[in-house]
Structures are given as C-alpha cells and as structure tokens.
C-alpha positions as CSV (number, residue, x, y, z in Angstrom):
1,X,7.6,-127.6,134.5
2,X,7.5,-126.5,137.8
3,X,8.0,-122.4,137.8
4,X,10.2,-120.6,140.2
5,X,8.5,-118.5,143.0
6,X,9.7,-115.0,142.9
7,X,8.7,-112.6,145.7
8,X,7.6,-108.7,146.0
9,X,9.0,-106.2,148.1
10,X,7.2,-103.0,148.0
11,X,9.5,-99.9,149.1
12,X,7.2,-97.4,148.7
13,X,6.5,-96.4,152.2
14,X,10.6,-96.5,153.1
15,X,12.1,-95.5,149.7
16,X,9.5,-94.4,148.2
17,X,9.5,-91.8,151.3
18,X,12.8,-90.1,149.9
19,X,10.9,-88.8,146.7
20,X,10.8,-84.8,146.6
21,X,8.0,-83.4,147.5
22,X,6.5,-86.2,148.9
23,X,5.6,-86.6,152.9
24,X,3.5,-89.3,153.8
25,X,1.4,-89.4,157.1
26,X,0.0,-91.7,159.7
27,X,-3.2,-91.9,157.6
28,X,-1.4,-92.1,154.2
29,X,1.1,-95.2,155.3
30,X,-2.2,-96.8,156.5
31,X,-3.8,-96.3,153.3
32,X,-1.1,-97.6,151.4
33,X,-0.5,-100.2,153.1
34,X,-4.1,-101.5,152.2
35,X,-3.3,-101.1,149.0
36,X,-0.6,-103.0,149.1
37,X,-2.4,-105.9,150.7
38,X,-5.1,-105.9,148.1
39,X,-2.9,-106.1,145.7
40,X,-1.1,-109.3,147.4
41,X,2.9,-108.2,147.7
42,X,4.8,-110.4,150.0
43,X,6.7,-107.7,152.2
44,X,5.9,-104.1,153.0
45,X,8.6,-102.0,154.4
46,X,7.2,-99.4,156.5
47,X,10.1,-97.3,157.2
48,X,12.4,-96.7,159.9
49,X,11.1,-96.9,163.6
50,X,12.6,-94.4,166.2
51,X,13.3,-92.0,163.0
52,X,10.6,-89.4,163.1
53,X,7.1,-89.6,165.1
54,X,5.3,-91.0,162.1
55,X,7.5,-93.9,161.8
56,X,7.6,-94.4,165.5
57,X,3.8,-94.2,165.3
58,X,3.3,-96.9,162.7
59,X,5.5,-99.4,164.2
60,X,3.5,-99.5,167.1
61,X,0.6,-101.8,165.7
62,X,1.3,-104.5,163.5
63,X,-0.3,-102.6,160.0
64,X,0.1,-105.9,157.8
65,X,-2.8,-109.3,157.7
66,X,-1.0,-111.3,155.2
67,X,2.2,-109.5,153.7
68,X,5.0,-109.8,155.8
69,X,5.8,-106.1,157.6
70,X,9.3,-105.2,157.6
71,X,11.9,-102.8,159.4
72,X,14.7,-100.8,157.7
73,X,17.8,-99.6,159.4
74,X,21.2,-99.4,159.3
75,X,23.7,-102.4,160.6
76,X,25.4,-101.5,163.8
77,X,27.9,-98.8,164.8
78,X,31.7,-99.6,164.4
79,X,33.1,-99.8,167.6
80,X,29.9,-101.0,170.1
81,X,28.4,-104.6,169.8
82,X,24.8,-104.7,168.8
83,X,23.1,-105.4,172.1
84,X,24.4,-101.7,172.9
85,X,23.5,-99.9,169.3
86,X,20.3,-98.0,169.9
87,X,19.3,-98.5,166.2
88,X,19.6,-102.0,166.2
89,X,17.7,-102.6,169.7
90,X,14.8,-100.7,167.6
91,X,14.4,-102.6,165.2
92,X,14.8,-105.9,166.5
93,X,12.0,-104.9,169.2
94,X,9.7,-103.6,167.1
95,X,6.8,-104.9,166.4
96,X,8.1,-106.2,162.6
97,X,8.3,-109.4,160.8
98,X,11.4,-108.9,159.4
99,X,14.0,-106.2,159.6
100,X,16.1,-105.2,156.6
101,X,19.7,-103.6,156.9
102,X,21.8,-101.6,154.9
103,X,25.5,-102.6,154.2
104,X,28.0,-100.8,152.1
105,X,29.4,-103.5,149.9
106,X,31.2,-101.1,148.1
107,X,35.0,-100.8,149.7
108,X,35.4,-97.1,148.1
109,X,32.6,-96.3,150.7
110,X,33.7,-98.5,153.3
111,X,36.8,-96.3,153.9
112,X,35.6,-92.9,152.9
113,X,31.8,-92.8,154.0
114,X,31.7,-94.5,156.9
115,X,35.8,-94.0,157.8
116,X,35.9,-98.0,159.4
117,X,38.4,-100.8,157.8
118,X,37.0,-103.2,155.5
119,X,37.1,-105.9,157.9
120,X,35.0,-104.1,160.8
121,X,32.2,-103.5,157.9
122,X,31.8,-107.0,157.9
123,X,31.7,-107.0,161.2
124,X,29.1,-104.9,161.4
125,X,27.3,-106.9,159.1
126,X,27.6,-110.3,160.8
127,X,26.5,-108.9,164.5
128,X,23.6,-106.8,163.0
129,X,22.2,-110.5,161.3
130,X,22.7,-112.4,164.3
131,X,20.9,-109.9,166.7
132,X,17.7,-110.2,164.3
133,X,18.2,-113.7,164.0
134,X,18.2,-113.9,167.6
135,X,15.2,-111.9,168.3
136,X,13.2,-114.3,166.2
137,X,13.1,-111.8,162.8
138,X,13.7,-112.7,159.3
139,X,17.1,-110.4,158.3
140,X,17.3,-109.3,154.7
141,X,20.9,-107.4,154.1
142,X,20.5,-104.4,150.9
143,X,23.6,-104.5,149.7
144,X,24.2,-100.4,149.2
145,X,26.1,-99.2,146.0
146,X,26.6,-103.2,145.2
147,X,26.9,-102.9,141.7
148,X,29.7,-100.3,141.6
149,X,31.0,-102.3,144.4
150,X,31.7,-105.4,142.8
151,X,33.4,-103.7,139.3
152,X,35.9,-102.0,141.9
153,X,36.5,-105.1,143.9
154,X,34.9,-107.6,143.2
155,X,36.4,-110.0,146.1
156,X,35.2,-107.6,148.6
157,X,31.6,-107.1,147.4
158,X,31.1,-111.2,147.5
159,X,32.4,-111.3,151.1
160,X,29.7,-109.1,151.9
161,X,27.0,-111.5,150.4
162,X,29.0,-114.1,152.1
163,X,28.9,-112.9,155.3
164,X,25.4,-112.0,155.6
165,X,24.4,-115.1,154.5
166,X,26.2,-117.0,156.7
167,X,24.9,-115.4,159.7
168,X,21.9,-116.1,158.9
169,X,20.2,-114.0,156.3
170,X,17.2,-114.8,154.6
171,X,17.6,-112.2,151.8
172,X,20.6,-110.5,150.1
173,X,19.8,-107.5,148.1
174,X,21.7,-106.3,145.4
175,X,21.9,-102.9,145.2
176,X,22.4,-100.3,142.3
177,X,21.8,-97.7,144.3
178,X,23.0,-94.9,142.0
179,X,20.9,-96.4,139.3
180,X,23.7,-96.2,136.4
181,X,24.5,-100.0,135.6
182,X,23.3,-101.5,131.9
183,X,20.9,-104.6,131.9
184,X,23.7,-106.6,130.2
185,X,26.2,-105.8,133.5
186,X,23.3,-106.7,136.0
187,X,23.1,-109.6,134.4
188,X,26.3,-111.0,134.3
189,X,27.2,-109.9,137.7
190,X,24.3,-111.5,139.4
191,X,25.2,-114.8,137.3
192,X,29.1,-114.5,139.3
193,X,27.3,-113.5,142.7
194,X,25.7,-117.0,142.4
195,X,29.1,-118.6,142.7
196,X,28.7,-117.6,146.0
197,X,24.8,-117.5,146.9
198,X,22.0,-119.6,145.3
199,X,19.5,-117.3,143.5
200,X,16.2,-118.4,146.1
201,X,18.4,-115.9,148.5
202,X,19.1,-113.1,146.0
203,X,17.2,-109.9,145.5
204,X,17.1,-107.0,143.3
205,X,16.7,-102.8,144.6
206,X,17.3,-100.9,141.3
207,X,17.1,-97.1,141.0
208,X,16.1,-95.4,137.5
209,X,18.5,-92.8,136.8
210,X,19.0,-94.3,133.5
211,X,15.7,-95.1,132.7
212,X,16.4,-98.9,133.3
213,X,15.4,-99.7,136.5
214,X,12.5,-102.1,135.1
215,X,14.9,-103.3,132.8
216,X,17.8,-104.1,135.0
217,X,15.4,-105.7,137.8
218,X,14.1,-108.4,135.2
219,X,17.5,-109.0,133.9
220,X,18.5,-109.9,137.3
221,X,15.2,-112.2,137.5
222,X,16.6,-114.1,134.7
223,X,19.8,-114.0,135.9
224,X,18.6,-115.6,139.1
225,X,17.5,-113.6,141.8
226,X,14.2,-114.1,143.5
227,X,13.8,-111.6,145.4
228,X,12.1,-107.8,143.6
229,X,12.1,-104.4,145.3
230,X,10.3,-101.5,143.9
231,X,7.7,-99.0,144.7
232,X,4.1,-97.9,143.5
233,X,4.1,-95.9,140.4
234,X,8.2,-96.0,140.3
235,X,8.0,-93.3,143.1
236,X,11.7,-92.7,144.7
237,X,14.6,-90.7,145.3
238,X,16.2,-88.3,142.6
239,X,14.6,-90.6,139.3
240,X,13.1,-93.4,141.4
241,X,13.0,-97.0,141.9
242,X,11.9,-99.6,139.9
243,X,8.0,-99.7,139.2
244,X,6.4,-102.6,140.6
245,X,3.3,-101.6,138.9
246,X,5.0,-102.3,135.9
247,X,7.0,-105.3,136.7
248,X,4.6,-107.4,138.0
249,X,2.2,-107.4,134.7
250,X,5.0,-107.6,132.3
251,X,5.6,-111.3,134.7
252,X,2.2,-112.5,134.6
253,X,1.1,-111.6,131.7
254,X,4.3,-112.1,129.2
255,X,4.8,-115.5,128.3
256,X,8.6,-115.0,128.2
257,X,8.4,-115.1,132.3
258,X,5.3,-116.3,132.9
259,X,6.5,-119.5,131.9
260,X,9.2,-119.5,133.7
261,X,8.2,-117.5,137.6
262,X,5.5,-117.0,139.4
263,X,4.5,-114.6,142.0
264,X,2.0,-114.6,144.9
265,X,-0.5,-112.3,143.1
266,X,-3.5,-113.6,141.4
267,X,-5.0,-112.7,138.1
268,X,-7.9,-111.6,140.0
269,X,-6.0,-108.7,141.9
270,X,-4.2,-108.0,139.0
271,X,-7.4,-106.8,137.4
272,X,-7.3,-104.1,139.9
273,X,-4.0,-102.8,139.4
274,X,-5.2,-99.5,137.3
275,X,-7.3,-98.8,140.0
276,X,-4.6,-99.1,142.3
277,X,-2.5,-97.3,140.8
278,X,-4.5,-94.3,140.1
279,X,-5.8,-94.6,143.8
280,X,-2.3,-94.3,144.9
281,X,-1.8,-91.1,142.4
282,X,-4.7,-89.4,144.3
283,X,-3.9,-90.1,147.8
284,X,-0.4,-88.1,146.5
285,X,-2.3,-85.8,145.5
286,X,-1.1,-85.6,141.6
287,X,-2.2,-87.1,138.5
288,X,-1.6,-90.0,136.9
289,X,1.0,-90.3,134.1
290,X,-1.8,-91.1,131.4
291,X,1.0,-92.2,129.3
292,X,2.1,-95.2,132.3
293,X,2.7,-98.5,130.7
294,X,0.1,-100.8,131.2
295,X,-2.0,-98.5,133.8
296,X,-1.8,-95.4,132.2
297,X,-5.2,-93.2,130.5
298,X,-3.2,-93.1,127.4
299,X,-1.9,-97.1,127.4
300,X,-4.6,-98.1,125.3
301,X,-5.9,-95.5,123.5
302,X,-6.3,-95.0,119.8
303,X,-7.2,-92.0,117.6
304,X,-9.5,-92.4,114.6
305,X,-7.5,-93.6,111.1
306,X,-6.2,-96.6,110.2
307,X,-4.8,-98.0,113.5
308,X,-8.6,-97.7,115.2
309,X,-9.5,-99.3,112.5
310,X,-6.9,-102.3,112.6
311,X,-7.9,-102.4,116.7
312,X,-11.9,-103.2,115.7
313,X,-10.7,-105.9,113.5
314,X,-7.8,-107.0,115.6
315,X,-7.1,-105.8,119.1
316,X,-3.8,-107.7,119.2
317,X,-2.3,-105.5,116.2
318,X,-1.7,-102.4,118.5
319,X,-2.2,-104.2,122.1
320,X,0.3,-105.9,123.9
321,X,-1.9,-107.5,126.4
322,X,-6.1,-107.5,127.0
323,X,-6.4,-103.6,128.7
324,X,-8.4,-106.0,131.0
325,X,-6.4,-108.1,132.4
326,X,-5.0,-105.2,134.4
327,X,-8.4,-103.5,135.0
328,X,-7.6,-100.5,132.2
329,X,-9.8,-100.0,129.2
330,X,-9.4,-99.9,125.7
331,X,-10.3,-96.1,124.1
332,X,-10.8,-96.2,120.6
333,X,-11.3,-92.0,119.8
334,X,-13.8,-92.5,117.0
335,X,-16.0,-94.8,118.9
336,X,-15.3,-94.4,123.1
337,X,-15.8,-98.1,122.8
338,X,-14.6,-98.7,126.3
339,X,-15.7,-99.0,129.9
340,X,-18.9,-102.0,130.3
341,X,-16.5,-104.9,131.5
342,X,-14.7,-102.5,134.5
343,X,-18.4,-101.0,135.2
344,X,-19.5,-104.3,135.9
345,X,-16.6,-105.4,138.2
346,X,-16.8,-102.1,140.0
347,X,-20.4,-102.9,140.4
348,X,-20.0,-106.4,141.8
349,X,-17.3,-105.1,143.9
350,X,-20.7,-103.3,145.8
351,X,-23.0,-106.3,145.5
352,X,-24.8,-104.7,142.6
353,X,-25.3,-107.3,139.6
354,X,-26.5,-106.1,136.5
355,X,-26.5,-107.5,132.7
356,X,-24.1,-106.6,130.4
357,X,-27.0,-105.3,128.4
358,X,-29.0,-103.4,130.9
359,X,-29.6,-100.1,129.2
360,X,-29.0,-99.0,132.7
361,X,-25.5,-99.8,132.5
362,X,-25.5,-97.5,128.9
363,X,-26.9,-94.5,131.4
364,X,-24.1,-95.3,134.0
365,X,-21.1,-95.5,131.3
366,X,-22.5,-91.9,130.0
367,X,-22.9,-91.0,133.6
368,X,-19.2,-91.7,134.6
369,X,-17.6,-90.6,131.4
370,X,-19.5,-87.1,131.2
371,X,-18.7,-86.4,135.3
372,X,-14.6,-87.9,135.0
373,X,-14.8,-84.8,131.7
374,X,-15.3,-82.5,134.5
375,X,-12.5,-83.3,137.1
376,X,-14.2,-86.5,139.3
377,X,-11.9,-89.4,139.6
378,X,-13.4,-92.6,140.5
379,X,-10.6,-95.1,140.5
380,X,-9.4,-93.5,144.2
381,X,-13.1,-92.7,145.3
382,X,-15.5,-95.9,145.3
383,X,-17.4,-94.8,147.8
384,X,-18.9,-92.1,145.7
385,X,-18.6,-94.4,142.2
386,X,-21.0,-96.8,145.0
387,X,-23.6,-93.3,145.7
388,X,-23.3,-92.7,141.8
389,X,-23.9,-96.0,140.5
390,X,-27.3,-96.5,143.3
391,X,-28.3,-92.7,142.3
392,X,-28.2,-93.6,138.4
393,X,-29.9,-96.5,138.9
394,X,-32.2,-96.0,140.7
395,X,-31.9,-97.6,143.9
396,X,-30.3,-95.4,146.3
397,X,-32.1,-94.8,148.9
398,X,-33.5,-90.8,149.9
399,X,-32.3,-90.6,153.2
400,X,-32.1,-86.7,153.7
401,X,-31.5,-83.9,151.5
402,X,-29.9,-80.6,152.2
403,X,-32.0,-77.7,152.1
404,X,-29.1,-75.1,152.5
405,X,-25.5,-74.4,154.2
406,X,-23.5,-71.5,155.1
407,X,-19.9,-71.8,156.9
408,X,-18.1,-68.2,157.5
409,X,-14.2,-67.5,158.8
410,X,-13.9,-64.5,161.1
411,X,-10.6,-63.6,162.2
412,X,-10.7,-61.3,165.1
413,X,-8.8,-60.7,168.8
414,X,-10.1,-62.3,171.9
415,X,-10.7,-61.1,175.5
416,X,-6.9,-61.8,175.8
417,X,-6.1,-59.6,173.0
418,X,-4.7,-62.7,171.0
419,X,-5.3,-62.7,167.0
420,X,-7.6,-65.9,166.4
421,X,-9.9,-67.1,163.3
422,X,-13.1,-68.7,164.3
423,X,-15.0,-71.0,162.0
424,X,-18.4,-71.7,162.2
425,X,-21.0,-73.2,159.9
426,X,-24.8,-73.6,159.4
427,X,-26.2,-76.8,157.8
428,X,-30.3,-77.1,157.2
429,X,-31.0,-80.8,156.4
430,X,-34.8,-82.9,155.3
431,X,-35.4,-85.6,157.0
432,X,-38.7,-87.2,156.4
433,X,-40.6,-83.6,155.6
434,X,-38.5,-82.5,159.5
435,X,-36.1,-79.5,158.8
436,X,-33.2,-79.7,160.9
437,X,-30.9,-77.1,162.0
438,X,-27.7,-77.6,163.0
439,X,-24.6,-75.2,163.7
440,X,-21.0,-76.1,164.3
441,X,-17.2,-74.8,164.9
442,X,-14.6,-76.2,163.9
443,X,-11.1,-75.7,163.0
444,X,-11.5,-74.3,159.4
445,X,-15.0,-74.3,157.3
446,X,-14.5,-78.2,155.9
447,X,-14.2,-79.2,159.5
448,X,-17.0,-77.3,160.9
449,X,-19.1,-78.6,158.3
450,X,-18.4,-81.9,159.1
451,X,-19.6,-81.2,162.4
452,X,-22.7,-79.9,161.4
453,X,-24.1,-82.1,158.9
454,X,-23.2,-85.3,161.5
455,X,-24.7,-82.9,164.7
456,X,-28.3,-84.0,163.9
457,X,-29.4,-86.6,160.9
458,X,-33.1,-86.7,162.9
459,X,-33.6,-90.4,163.1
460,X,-30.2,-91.4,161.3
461,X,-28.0,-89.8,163.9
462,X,-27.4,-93.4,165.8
463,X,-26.2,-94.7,162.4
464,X,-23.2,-92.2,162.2
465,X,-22.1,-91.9,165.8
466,X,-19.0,-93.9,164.9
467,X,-18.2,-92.0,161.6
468,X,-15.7,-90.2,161.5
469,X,-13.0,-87.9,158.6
470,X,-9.6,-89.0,158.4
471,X,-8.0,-87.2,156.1
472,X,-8.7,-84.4,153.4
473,X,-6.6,-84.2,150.2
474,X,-7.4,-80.4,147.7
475,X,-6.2,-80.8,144.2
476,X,-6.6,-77.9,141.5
477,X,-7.3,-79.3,138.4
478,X,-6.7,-76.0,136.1
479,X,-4.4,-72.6,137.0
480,X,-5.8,-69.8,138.3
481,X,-8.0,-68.6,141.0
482,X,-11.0,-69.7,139.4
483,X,-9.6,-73.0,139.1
484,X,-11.8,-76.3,139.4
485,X,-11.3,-78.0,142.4
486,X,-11.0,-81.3,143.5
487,X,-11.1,-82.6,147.3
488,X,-10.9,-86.0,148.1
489,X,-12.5,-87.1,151.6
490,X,-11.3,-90.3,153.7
491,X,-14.0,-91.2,156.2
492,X,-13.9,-94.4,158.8
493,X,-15.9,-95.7,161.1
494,X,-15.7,-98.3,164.1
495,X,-15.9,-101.2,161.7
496,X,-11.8,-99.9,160.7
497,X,-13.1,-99.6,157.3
498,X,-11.9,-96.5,155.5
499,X,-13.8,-95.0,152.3
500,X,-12.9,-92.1,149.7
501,X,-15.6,-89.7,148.6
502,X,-14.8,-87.0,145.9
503,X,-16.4,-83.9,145.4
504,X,-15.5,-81.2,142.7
505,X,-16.5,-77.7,142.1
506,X,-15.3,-74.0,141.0
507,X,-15.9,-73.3,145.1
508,X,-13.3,-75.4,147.3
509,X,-15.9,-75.4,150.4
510,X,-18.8,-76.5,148.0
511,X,-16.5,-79.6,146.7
512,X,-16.1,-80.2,150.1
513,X,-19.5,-80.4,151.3
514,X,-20.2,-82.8,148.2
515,X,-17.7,-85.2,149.5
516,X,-19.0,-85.3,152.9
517,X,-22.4,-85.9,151.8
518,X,-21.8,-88.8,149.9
519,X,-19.5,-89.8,153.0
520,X,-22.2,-89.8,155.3
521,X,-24.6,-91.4,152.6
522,X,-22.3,-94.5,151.9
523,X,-22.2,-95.0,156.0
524,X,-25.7,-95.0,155.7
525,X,-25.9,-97.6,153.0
526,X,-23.5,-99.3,155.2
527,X,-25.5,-99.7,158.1
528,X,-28.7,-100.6,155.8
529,X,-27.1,-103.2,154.4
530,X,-25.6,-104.7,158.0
C-alpha cells in the first residue's frame, strides 16, 4: 500500500521566537537551523524579515541546503494593493523559498481586531497569494484562530480556505491558535474543511494550552491533513506549540501511522533525535525536561524492584519503543546497563571504530558517566566528547599543554576622566619543551583569554589563523555563589563548520578556559586529519 507523504514544518525560529524568556540571535538561528537540517524537516521558517535587525540579518543569505527556507508575515493592508504594502514587498523579495501569511479566518476577529468587512479580508488574502505567486514563491496561508472560526461561522472560515487556494496556495494551515479545541473537534472539522480542499493541501499549527497540542495535530493527520507545524522541544508562546520532537517518533516508529504516512526523515537521523534535542536545550541555555517523552533522561529509566527486573527479561514490558531508535538509552538503576550502542555511534560519527567489546570502550562509558555526574553535557558539545573520547583512548595527540594563566579586570578612569574596565590576560603554553608567553586584552577575561592562548601556539599558530569564537552560553548548574558552572563555547573556522566545547568548574573563568582549550585542540585535530 502505497503510504501518504506528510511534510514538517518547523516553527521554532518564528513561533518558537514568541516563548518568554527566550531571544534568539544571529548565531543561535544559525545553529538551529543546522539542527534542523540534520534532522531532515522539509521547511524552516526563519522569522519575519524587516521586523528587527536579527531577522533582517538572517534573510540576507539563503541559511537552508535542503529544507525549504520560508518567510512569515502578514497578508496585506486593507485599503492599498499589495505592490504598495511594504510588508508584502519584503517578503516576496527576500531571499526565501516560500513565504507564509497570516489570515484571520475567524469573522469575530475580522471585524473587531483588524476593524475591515469580511469581504476586504478576503481580499487581502487573495492579493497577498497572488503577489508571492507572482514573484516565483511557494505561498502557504496559517489560517489564524481557525478552529474557533469555523464553530462561529463556519461558511465564513471555508471561504477563507477557498480563497487562498484558489489563488494559488500551496498550503492552507489550520490554526488553533488559542490552543483550546479537543482532538475529537479537530478531527471532525478538518474531515468538513475537506469538502472544500483535498487533504495534500492542508496543514496543521496547534498550540498546547490544553496539553493537546500533540494530540490534536495527529488527529488532524488522520483526519487528512498533510501538512505538520511545530517547534523543537514544544517551545512557544504562553504553553507552546506542538512538539515536533515528539510527533515525528510517535509517526515512524508507531505502527498505527507508520503504516499509513511517511515523512522525509530517515531512521538514521532519527537515531539522533536525543541528541538534538538536548543540543537545542543547551544552546537555550536550560535543561532538558528529563521526564520528555521519548528524548527525555527519565523516558527510559527504571529503578531497582520488580519492573527492572521485568525490563532484563523483557524490554517491551515497560518500553514503548527500542530507547535506540531515537538515540536515548535505556537506565536500568540497579545495573546502569546503558550507553555502549550510542558510544559507538558517537564514535563513528568522528571516524573512530572500535569493538563493541574493547575494554576501552568500558573506560570510556565510565569516563562519560562519572564527568556528565559532575555537570558536562555531551549531547550539545561533540567537539569535547571527540577530545574526550581520543584523550581516554589513547590517541589524542600532545599538541601543547598549559603551563599557567592569569586574566585580571581593572576598572579605572582614563586620561579623559571616563570610568572604563580593562581586561587583560596572561597565558604560558608548552610546545615541544618551548614556553611560550603570550598576553592579551580583550573585552572581558573569557575574551582576552581567547586572544591569548590563539596569540602564539609556536609552530601550530598557522593551523588556527582561521579559528575563531562565536558564541559563549554560562549556565549555573546548582544555587548559590559557589555554584558549579557550566560554559558552553561555539568556535568556527573558515571551513563554515561550527563546533561546541564544554567546560565546567566551581570558577566561571577556569570553565571557560577548559572550553577553549579543547576548542583549539579539536581545530587542531581538524587540520591533522585534512
């Protein structure tokens, strides 16, 4: 039986934006977005260009290889056509795939948000689609407050699926954008909207006010539609959107829809969803729900009694799925039997091939396990799990060790009489029996250290010219001012390829410095290997 191809949308750099507390840079959007692409989604929606700098800043360089990269705005302005709407020029000239629009389909909102007649909305509508259409873009239509829309007036909310598709729409989104509609209602409406629409032009944007958004997305899969929105981790506005981290398991891995759909992402980046996921926690800077279906610490994990001992006899009695089909690991309390399979992958993953019974690997596990006890996180740092893994056995190579470091803040007035603070720092490295001495200033002691350890490597320095830190992410792992620190470190270098180094300590600058070593060290494995 031939399976129906359903396709992923991935919000979280537009809707995912909205989520309190939450501000993502140039450098994070980036990130993500390569995330994104491993993973395999179909579209990315980066946000909205000519909204803030960042935006603006993104959209200038096409950030997708394979997922289609996607706009979001607003259809046009009541009352100009959409040749003279600012917003709409933007986003058809931007550098994006597709653009997708929001459209009240709601009539409540019609007339008392936006204050235009019923008719002009679809107006709106129809102009915005055939602008984009025009300019060569694919034009998806969200369908804003849909749901609601179509209970009040139902007549009114199919127009607006009408309309957009007749102008030319590749997508219509239905939208329950306050997140309160049960499965069984999502269901039935998306069944009626077909009347209108065929489901291969349908999508699904749910919000989980009511804890339902997974939920109400896959009873709209069944019901039809083809099209899934979500975000990473469920991240969103007030309660969030629907996880796509745990839709897209529960679709390739449950038999109920895997029968039935497919989408575009292989089992083989499925098995690297945990890490994803957690990689995506730490580049917010926050920890991972351990109790996260499928990804989660806790998703698998089993204290000692009779369900641990069930699991060694059975894994099926208290697992859903095979932890490693999604990259996670099975943690059995009594026995920590976990970890070999995903050390082996990791390794691969860096050209290191190793038996499954190495007794080298047994080193590593204990290696991994006893340093992740202390505060490292290796799932959004595999440039240091790479330094680890060569350090433990035994083949990383010595390329210079640090004798001793000092960095110092004075805050003082210049000749001017203006209040500065002046960084400098002091790094002694060992190259080949040669002490070297460099010092630095910088803006702040991680950045002046940085300067200094790359200032002079001796007969590496030609190997690091092009290295350089991108971002730098401080996370305290327990309260208090003697709190344990973690500091993640994103590096690059000329290649474009970006790297993660962790470092962790009592002493935020001494965390630091451990990150940027193993920075500069995985450049320098880099270049060994080229």
């Amino acid at each position: 039986m031939t399976k129906t191809r359903l396709y992923i949308f991935d919000t979280t750099l537009r809707d995912g934006a909205q989520t309190a507390g939450i501000e993502f840079s140039l450098e994070d959007k980036i990130s993500i977005v390569g995330l994104l692409e491993e993973l395999g989604v179909d579209y990315i929606e980066g946000g909205y260009p000519g909204a803030n700098p960042v935006d603006t800043a993104f959209f200038e360089a096409k950030r997708t290889r394979s997922a289609t990269f996607t706009a979001f705005g607003m259809t046009k302005r009541a009352g100009r056509s959409a040749a003279n709407d600012p917003g709409v020029q933007a986003l058809v000239n931007s550098r994006a795939d597709a653009v997708c629009f929001v459209a009240k389909a709601w009539d409540h909102q019609v007339e008392t948000a936006l204050e235009i007649s019923l008719e002009d909305n679809l107006d709106n509508l129809r102009e915005t689609v055939l602008a984009a259409v025009a300019a060569g873009k694919e034009a998806l239509i969200d369908c804003e407050h849909f749901f609601d829309g179509y209970k009040a007036n139902p007549d009114y909310a199919l127009s607006c699926v009408r309309t957009a598709l007749e102008a030319g729409a590749r997508w219509v989104v239905l939208c329950d954008t306050n997140g309160g509609t049960m499965p069984a209602e999502v269901s039935a409406i998306v069944k009626d909207v077909q009347a209108v629409a065929p489901g291969d032009r349908l999508g699904i944007h749910a919000h989980d006010d009511t804890g339902q958004a997974v939920a109400n997305t896959l009873a709209a899969v069944e019901a039809g539609v083809c099209q899934i929105q979500g975000t990473l981790n469920g991240i969103g506005e007030r309660c969030g959107n629907a996880n796509l981290v745990t839709i897209i398991p529960t679709l390739a891995l449950k038999p109920y829809f895997a029968d039935r759909f497919e989408t575009g992402i292989a089992a083989s980046r499925l098995k690297r969803l945990t890490q994803l996921s957690r990689a995506f926690d730490d580049r917010l800077n926050r920890a991972p729900a351990r109790q996260a279906p499928y990804v989660g610490a806790s998703a698998f994990a089993t204290k000692a009694g009779i369900h641990a001992s069930a699991l060694l006899k059975d894994f099926s009695s208290y697992e859903h799925v095979q932890p490693e089909s999604i990259g996670n690991e099975r943690s059995i309390m009594v026995s920590q039997q976990a970890g070999k399979s995903n050390l082996l992958t990791a390794l691969a993953r860096h050209g290191i091939a190793l038996a499954k019974d190495d007794p080298r690997l047994e080193r590593l596990l204990a290696t991994v396990k006893e340093r992740e006890s202390r505060g490292y996180s290796y799932d959004g740092a595999d440039a240091s799990f790479a330094v680890l893994a060569r350090d433990v056995l035994g083949v990383l190579p010595s390329y210079f060790t640090v004798e001793n470091y000092r960095a110092s803040v004075e805050r003082r007035h210049n000749a001017q009489g203006d209040e500065v603070t002046v960084t400098e720092a002091v790094v002694k490295i060992r190259v080949e029996g040669e002490l070297l001495m460099s010092v630095a200033e910088g803006n702040g002691p991680v950045n002046a250290l940085d300067l200094a350890l790359r200032k002079d490597l001796g007969k590496y320095s030609s190997r690091i010219e092009d290295l350089e830190l991108v971002d730098f992410k401080v996370r305290i792992l327990d309260g208090g001012t003697g709190a344990v620190t973690r500091v993640l470190v994103e590096s690059r270098d000329g290649t474009g390829e970006r790297w993660y180094t962790i470092g962790v300590s009592p002493n935020i600058i001494d965390a630091s410095f451990e990150a940027l070593y193993e920075s500069i060290t995985y450049k320098l494995l880099k270049t060994e290997t080229a």
